[in-house]
DRENDO-1510 file (C-alpha; in Angstrom, 1 decimal, always signed):
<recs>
REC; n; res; u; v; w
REC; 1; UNK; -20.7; +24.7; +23.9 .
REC; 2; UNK; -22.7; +21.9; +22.0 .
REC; 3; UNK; -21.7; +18.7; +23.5 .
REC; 4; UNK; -21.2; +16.0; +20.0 .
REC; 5; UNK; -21.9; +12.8; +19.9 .
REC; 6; UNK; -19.7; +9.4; +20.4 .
REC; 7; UNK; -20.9; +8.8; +16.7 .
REC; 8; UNK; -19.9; +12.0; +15.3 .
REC; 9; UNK; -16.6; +12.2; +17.2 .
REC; 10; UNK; -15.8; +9.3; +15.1 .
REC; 11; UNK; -16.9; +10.5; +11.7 .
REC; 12; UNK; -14.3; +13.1; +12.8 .
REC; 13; UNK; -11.8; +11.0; +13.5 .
REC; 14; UNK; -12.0; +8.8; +10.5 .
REC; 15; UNK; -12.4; +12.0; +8.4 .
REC; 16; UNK; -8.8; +12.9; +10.0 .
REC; 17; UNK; -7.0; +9.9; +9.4 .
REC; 18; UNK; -8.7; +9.7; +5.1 .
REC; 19; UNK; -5.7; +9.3; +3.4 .
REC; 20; UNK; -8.4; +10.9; +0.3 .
REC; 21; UNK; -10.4; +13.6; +2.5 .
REC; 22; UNK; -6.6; +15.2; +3.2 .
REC; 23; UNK; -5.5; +14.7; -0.6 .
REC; 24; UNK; -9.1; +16.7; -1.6 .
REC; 25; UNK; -8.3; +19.5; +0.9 .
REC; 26; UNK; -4.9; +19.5; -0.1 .
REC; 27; UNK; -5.7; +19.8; -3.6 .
REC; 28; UNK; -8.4; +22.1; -4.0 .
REC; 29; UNK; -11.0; +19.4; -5.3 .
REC; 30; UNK; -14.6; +19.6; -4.0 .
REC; 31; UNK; -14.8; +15.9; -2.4 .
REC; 32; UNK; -13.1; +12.9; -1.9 .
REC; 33; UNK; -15.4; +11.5; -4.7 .
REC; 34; UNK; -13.1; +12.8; -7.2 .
REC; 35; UNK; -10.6; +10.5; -7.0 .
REC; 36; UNK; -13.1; +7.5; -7.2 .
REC; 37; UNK; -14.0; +8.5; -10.1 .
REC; 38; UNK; -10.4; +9.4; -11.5 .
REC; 39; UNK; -10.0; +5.6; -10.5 .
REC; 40; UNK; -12.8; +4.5; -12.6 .
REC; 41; UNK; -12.0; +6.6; -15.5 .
REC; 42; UNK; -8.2; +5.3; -14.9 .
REC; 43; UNK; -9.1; +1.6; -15.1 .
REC; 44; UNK; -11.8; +1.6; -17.8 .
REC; 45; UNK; -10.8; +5.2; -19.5 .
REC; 46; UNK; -14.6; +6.4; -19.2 .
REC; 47; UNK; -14.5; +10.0; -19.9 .
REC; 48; UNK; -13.1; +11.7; -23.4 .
REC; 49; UNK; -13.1; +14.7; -24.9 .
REC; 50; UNK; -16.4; +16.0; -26.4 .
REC; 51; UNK; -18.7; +13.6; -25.1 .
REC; 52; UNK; -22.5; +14.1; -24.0 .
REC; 53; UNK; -22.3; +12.9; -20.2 .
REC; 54; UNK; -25.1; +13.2; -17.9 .
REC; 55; UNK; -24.3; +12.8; -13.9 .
REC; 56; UNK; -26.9; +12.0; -11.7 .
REC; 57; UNK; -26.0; +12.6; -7.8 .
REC; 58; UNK; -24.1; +15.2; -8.4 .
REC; 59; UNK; -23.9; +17.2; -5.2 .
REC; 60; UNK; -21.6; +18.7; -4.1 .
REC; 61; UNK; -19.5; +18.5; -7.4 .
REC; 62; UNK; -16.4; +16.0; -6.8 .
REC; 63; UNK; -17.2; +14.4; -10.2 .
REC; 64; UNK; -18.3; +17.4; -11.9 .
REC; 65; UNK; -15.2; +19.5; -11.2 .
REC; 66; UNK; -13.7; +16.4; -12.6 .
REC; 67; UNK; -15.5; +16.1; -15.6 .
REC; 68; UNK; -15.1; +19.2; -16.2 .
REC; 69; UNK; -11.3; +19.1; -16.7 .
REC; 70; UNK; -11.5; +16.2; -19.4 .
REC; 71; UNK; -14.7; +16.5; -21.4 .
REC; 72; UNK; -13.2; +19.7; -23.6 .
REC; 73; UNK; -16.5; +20.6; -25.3 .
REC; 74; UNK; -18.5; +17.6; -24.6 .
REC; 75; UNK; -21.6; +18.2; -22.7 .
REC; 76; UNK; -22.7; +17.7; -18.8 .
REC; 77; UNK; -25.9; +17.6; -17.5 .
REC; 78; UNK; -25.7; +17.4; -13.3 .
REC; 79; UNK; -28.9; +16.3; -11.1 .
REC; 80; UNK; -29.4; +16.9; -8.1 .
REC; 81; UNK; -32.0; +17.8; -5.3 .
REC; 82; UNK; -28.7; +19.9; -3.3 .
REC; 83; UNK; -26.1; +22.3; -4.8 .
REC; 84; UNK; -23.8; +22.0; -7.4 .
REC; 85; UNK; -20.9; +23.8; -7.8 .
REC; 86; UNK; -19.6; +23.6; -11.0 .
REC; 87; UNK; -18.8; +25.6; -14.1 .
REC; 88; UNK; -20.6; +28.1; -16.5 .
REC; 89; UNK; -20.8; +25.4; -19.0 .
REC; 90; UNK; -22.3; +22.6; -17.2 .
REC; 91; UNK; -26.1; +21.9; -17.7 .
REC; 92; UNK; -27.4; +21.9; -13.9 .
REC; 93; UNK; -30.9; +20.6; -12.8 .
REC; 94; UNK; -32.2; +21.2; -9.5 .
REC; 95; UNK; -34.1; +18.0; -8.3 .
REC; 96; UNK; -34.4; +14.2; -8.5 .
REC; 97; UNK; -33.2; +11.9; -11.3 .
REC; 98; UNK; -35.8; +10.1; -12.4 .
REC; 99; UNK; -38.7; +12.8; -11.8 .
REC; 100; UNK; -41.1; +13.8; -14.8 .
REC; 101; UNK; -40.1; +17.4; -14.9 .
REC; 102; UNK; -36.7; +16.5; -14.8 .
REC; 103; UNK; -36.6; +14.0; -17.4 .
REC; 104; UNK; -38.8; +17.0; -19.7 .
REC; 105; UNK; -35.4; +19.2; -18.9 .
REC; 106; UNK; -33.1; +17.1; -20.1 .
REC; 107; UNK; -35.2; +15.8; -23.2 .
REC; 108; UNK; -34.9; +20.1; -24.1 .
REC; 109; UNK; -31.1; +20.2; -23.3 .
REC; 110; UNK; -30.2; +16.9; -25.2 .
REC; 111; UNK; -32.7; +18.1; -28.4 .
REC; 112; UNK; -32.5; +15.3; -30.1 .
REC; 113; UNK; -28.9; +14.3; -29.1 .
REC; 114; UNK; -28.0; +10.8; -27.0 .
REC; 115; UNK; -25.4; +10.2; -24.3 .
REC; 116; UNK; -22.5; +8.8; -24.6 .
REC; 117; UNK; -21.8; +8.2; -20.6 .
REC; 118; UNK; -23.7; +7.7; -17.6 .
REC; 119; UNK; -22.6; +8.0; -13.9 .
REC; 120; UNK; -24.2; +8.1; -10.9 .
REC; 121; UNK; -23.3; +8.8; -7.4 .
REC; 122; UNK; -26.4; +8.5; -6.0 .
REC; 123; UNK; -27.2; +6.7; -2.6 .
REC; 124; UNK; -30.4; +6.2; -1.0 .
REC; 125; UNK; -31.5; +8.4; +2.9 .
REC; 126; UNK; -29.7; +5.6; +5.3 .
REC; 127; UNK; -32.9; +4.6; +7.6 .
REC; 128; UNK; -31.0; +1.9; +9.2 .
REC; 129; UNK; -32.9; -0.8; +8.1 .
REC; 130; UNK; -30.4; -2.8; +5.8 .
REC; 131; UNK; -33.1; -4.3; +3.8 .
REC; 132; UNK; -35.0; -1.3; +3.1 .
REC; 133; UNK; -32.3; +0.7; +2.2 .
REC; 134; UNK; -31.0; -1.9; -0.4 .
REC; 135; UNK; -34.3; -1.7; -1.7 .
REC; 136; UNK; -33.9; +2.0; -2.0 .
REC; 137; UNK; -30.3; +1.4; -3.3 .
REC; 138; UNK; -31.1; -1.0; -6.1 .
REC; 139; UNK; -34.2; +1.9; -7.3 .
REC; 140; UNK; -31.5; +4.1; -7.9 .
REC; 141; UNK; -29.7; +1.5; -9.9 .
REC; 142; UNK; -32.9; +1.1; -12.2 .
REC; 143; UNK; -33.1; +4.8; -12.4 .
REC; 144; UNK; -30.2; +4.8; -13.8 .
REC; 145; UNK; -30.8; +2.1; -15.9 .
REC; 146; UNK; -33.7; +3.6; -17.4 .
REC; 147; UNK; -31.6; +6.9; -18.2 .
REC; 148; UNK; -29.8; +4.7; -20.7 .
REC; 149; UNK; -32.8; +2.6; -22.2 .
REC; 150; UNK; -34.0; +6.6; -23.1 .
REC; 151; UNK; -31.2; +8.3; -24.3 .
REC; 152; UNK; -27.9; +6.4; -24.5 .
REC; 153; UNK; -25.9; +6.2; -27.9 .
REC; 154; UNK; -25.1; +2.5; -29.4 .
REC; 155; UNK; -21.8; +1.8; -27.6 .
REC; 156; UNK; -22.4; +4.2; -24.7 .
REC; 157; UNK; -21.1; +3.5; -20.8 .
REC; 158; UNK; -22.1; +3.6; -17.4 .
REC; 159; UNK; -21.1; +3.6; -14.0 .
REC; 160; UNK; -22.9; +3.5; -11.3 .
REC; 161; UNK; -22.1; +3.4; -7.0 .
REC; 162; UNK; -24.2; +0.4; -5.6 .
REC; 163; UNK; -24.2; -1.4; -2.5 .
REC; 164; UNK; -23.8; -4.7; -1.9 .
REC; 165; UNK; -26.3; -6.5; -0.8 .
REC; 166; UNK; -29.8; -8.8; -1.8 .
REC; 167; UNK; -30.9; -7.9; -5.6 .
REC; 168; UNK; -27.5; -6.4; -6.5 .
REC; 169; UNK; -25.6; -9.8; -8.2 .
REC; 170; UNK; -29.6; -11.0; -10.3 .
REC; 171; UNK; -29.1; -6.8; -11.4 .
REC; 172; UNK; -25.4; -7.1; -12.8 .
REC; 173; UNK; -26.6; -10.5; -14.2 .
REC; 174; UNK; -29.3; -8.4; -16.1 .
REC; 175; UNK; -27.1; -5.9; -17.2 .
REC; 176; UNK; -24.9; -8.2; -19.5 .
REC; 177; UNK; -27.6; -8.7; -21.6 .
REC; 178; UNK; -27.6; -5.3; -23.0 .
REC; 179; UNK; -23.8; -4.1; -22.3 .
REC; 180; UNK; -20.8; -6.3; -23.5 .
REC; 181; UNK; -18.9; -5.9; -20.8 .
REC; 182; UNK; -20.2; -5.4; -17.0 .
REC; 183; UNK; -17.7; -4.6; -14.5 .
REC; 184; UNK; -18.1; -4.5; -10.6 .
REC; 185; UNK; -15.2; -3.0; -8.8 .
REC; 186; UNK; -14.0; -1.1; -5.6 .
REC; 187; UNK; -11.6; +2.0; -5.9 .
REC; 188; UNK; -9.2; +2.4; -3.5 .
REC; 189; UNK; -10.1; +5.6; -2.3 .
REC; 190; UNK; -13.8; +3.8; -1.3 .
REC; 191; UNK; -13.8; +3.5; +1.8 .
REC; 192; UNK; -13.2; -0.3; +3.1 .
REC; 193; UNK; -15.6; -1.1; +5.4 .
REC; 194; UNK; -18.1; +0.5; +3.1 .
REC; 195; UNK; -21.0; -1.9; +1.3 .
REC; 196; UNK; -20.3; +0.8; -1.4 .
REC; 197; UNK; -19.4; -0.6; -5.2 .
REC; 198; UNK; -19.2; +0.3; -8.6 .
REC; 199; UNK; -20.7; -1.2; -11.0 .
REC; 200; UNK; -19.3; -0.1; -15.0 .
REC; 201; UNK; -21.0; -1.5; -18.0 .
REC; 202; UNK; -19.4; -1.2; -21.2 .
REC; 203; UNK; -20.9; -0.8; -24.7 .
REC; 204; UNK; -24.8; -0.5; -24.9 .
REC; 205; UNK; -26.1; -2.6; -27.1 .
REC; 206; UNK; -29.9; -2.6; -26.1 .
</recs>
């Protein structure tokens, strides 16, 4: 019998006690992460019917499954490096946001079309080294970032998971001058002791 770890005894104990992680196995969704981004979308009504969405982060699916359920025709693109699991309709692409080929794929599957949302669940490896992985954390923010500068529609919104720490206030501070409104924000099924935050910006206007 494999011995486990004081650290991973702990992950199982907290995983236990997750008001969320019981709710998501109670209710058939994928992940936990679907109800931080029901918050979101509760708060700042996000998603709507028959828009062109593209998630980047996507694995396993918590916000795609929820996507799915509201979009009603609209269109999905999901990155990610791991599995999805998702439906027929949704647009998957196997790598990482941000990549060449990737970007080629969804130039074809937009053809010619612009977004009208843009979410992210992406987080960086964890290597331990706080300043180094903000460093990685705030890339990922400009990744995103950049997904909008290329294809966003006038008036489009994003949300993003960040964590807080150096670079992350001077970033929102940027981001007001091409959204009207920028939002930062922690859902209540995020965990507390988490550095995680979201940050929603409101009505491109690049």
């Amino acid at each position: 019998m494999v011995k486990r770890s004081k650290s991973s005894d702990r992950w199982l104990q907290r995983q236990r006690k997750d008001q969320f992680v019981r709710k998501a196995q109670g209710g058939g969704q994928i992940s936990r992460a679907h109800f931080k981004l029901e918050q979101l979308d509760q708060r700042y009504k996000l998603i709507k019917p028959r828009r062109n969405v593209l998630e980047l982060g996507a694995a396993p699916g918590g916000w795609t499954n929820y996507l799915e359920e509201r979009l009603d025709g609209g269109l999905l693109i999901a990155i990610d490096p791991l599995p999805i699991t998702c439906g027929d309709n949704t647009y998957v692409i196997e790598g990482f946001a941000g990549e060449p080929e990737v970007d080629a794929e969804i130039e074809r599957i937009l053809a010619g079309e612009k977004l009208d949302l843009v979410l992210s669940d992406m987080a960086p490896n964890i290597s331990g080294v706080r300043t180094v992985d903000q460093a990685r954390s705030m890339d990922l923010a400009d990744v995103s970032l950049d997904s909008c500068y290329r294809w966003m529609n006038l008036r489009g919104c994003m949300a993003i998971k960040a964590f807080q720490g150096e670079g992350l206030d001077d970033w929102v501070k940027d981001l007001k001058k091409c959204f009207k409104q920028v939002h930062m924000t922690k859902p209540k099924a995020s965990r507390p002791e988490s550095r995680e935050v979201f940050v929603v910006a409101i009505d491109f206007v690049p």
